[in-house]
MILUMMAR-995715 format. One line per 8 residues: their letters; for each residue z, y, x of C-alpha. Coordinates in Angstrom, 3 decimals. Layout:
N
a = Z:Y:X; ... .
//
This chain:
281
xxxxxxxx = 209.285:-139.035:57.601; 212.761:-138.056:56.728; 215.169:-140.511:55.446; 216.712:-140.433:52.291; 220.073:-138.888:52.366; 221.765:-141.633:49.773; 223.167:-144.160:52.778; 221.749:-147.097:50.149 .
xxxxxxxx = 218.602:-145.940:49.147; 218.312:-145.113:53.212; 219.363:-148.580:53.811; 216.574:-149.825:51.235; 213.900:-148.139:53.443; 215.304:-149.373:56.684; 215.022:-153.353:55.427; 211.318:-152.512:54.271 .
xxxxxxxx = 210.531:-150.339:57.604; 212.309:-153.466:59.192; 210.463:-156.545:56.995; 206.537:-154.402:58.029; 207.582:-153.284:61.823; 208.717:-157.032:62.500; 206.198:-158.721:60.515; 208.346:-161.015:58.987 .
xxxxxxxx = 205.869:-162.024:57.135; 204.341:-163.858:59.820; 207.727:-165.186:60.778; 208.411:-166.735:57.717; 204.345:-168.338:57.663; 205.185:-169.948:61.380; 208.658:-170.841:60.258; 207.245:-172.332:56.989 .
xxxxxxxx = 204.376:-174.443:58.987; 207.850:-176.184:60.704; 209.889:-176.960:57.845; 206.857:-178.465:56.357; 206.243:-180.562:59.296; 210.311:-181.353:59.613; 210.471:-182.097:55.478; 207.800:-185.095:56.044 .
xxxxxxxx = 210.152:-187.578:59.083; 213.215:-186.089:57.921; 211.910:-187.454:53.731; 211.530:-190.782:56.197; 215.012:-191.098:57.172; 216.391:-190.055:54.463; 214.957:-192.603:51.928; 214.930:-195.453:54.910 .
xxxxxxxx = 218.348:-195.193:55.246; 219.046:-195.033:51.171; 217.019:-198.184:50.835; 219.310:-199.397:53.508; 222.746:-198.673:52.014; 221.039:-198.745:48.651; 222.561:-195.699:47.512; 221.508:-193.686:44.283 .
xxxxxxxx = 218.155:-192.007:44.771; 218.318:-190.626:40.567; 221.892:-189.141:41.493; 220.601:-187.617:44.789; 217.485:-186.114:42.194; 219.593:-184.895:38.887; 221.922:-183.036:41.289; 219.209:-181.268:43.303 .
xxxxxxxx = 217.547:-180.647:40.197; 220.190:-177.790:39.545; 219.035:-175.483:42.400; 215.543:-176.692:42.998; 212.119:-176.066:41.529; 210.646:-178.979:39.707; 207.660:-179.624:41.283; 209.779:-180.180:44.880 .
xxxxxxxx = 211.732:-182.607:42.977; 209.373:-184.266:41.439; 207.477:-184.436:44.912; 210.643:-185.626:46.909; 211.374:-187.910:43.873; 208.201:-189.920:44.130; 208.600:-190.022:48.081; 212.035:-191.067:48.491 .
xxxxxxxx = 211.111:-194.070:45.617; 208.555:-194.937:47.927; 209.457:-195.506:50.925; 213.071:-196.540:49.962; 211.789:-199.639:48.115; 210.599:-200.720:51.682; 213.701:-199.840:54.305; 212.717:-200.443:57.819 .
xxxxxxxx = 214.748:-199.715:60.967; 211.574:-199.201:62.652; 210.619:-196.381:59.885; 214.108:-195.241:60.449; 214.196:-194.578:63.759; 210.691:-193.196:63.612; 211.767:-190.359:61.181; 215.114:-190.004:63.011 .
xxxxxxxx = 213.205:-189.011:66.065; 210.770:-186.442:64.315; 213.533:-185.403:62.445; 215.454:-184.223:65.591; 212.157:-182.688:67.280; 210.981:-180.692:64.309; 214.344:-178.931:63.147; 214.245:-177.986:66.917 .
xxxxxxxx = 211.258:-176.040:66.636; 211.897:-174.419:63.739; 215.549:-174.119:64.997; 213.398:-171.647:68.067; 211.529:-170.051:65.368; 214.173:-169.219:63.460; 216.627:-167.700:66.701; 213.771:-165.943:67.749 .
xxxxxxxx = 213.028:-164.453:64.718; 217.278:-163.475:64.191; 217.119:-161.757:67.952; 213.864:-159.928:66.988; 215.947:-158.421:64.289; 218.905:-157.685:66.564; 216.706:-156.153:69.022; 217.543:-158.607:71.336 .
xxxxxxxx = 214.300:-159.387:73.644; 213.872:-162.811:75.008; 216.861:-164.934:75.779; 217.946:-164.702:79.269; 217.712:-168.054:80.306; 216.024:-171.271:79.010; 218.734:-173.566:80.043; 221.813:-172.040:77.832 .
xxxxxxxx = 218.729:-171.308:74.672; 218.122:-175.324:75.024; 221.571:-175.869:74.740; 221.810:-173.325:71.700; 218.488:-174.804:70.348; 220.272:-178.865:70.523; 223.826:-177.414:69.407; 222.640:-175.856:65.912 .
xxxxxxxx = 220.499:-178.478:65.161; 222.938:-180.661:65.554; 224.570:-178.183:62.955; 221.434:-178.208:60.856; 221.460:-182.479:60.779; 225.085:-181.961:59.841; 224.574:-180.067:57.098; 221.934:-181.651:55.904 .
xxxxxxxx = 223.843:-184.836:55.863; 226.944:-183.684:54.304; 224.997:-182.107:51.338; 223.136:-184.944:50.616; 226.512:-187.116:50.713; 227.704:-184.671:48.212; 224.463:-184.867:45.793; 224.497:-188.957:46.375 .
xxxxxxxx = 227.938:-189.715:45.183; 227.085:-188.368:41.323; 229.187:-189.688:38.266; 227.955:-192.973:38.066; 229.523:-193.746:41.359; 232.275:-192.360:40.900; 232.997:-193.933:37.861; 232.085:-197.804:39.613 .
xxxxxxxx = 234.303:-196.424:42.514; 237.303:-195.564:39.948; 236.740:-198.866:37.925; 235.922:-201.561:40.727; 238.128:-200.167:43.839; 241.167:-198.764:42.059; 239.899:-194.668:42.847; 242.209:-192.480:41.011 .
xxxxxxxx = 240.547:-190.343:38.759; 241.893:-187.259:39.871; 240.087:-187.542:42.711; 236.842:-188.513:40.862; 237.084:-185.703:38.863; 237.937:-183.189:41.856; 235.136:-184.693:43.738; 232.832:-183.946:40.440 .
xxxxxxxx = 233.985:-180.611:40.376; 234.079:-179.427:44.251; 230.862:-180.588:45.244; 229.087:-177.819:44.429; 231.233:-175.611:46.419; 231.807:-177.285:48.970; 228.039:-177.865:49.904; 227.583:-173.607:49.546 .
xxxxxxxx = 230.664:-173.192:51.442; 229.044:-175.942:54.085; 225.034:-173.498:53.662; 227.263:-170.474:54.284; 229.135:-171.713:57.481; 225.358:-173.189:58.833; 224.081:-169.629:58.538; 226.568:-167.633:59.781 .
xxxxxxxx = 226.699:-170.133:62.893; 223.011:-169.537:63.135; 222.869:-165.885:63.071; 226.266:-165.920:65.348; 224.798:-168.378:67.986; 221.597:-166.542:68.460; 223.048:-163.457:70.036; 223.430:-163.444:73.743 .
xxxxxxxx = 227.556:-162.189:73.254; 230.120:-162.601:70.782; 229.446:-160.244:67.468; 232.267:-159.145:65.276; 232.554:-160.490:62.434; 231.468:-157.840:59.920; 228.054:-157.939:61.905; 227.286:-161.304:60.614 .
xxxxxxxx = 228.559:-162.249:57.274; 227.030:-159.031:55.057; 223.351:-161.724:55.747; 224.789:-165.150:55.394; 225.696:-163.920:51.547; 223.188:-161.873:51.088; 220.663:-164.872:52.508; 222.648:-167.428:50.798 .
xxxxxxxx = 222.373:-165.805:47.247; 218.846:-164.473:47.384; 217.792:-168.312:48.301; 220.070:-169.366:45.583; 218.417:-166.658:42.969; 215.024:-166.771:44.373; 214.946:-170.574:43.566; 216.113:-170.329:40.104 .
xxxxxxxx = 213.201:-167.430:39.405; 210.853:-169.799:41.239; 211.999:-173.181:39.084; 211.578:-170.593:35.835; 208.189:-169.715:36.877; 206.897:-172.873:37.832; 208.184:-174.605:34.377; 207.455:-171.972:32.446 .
xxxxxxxx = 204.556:-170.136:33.055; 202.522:-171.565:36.422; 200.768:-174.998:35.967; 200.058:-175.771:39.778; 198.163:-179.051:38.542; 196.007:-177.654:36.266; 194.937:-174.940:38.873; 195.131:-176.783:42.232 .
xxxxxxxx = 194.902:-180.639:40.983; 195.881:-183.258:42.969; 197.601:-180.880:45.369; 199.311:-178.481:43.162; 202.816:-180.408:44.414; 201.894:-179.426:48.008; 200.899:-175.445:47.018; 204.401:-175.252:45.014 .
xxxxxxxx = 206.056:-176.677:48.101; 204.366:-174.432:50.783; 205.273:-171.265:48.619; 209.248:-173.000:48.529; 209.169:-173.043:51.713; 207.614:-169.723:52.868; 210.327:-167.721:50.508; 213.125:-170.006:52.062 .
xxxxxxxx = 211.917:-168.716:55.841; 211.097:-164.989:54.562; 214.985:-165.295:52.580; 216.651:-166.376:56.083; 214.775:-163.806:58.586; 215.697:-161.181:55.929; 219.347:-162.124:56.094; 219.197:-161.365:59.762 .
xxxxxxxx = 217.352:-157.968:59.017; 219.976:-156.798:56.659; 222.696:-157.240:58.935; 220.917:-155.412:61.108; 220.134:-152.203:59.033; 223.678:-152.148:58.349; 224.448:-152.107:61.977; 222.010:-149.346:62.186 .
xxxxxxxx = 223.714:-147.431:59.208; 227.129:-147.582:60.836; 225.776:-146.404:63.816; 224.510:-143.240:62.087; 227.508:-142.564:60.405; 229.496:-142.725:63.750; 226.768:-140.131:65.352; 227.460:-137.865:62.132 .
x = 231.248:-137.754:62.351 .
//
């Protein structure tokens, strides 16, 4: 079949020639089945250690609330309540270890999937993709950390901080404001640095980013269309029952996987564009 002469509506065909030929698809089902199996130890941690420090679970939940559907919320809501109520260093260390080895799987899922777009083949040595595999998800734990820092110290804190420990309140009210930001800035920077590290050489930059935005605003819009849905037209209860939570989470999670291959994809056709161009001229 010939491809469309209009270098966008060409591009258009390539992603969806791309998203079939790689069955992405597929990816994003395997890469879904580990970030439901990392959400459970790393839920563990998470509310161990809040029950620990005894920070503010309802400030963590309103501020995830902006850019999540409501059934996840509700689900992480009731889980973090849980298990925070009764913090254990055991139960901490328990989900801090499956919370490592999880992310690391679908940390391999997720390169191999970004070097199937590239073209790539199978990394050349398993040594230097264990290394790469540890390295980002140390980058992942970061991340994930920082963010929830950001979503944890809400208004109410910052007002105690401002009232009983002297905080200026310029700096409450630039924390208020910047948090937002700054945990996109911190998404954009953990994508790029996965789609970067998963290449066996250095990529220029304009080979990388186009994805990381693209990914990074289709998750962004793709969740707000999916919290609209959900609280507007889908009742997962009255369907599914008991486990309408879990079916609302599994299709969360499958759109976040398909989102992040895609990113990788895209980058990819555009590669594949510019290459045509230069054969043309």
């Amino acid at each position: 079949m010939e491809l469309p002469q209009n270098r966008f509506l060409r591009g258009i065909y390539l992603l969806v020639q791309r998203y079939l030929r790689h069955n992405v698809g597929m990816q994003g089902a395997a890469l879904a089945f580990y970030l439901l199996f990392m959400i459970f130890p790393l839920l563990i941690f998470v509310s161990s250690l809040l029950g620990l420090l005894q920070l503010d679970v309802d400030a963590i939940l309103a501020a995830v609330q902006e850019f999540l559907p409501r059934e996840i919320v509700s689900f992480i809501g009731v889980y973090l309540t849980y298990v925070g109520r009764n913090p254990s260093v055991k139960l901490l260390l328990f989900g801090l270890f499956f919370s490592l080895y999880f992310p690391m799987r679908a940390t391999n899922t997720l390169m191999r999937s970004v070097r199937i777009a590239y073209h790539l083949g199978p990394p050349r040595g398993a040594l230097p993709q264990l290394v790469k595999t540890l390295l980002y998800t140390a980058v992942l734990i970061a991340t994930i950390a920082l963010t929830l820092t950001l979503m944890s110290v809400g208004d109410r804190l910052l007002l105690y901080a401002v009232d009983s420990f002297g905080l200026p309140r310029f700096w409450a009210v630039l924390w208020a404001k910047l948090r937002f930001p700054v945990a996109a800035v911190a998404g954009y920077f953990a994508l790029f640095f996965l789609y970067a590290l998963s290449q066996d050489g250095r990529q220029p930059w304009r080979n990388i980013w186009p994805g990381t935005m693209a990914a990074l605003g289709a998750w962004l819009a793709l969740n707000w269309l999916y919290s609209t849905y959900v609280e507007n037209f889908a009742d997962y209860s009255l369907l599914y029952g008991s486990i309408g939570t879990a079916i609302a989470l599994l299709i969360w999670l499958y759109m976040t996987a398909v989102t992040l291959i895609m990113g990788a994809e895209l980058n990819a056709t555009l590669i594949s564009l510019r290459k045509d161009r230069a054969g043309e001229s």
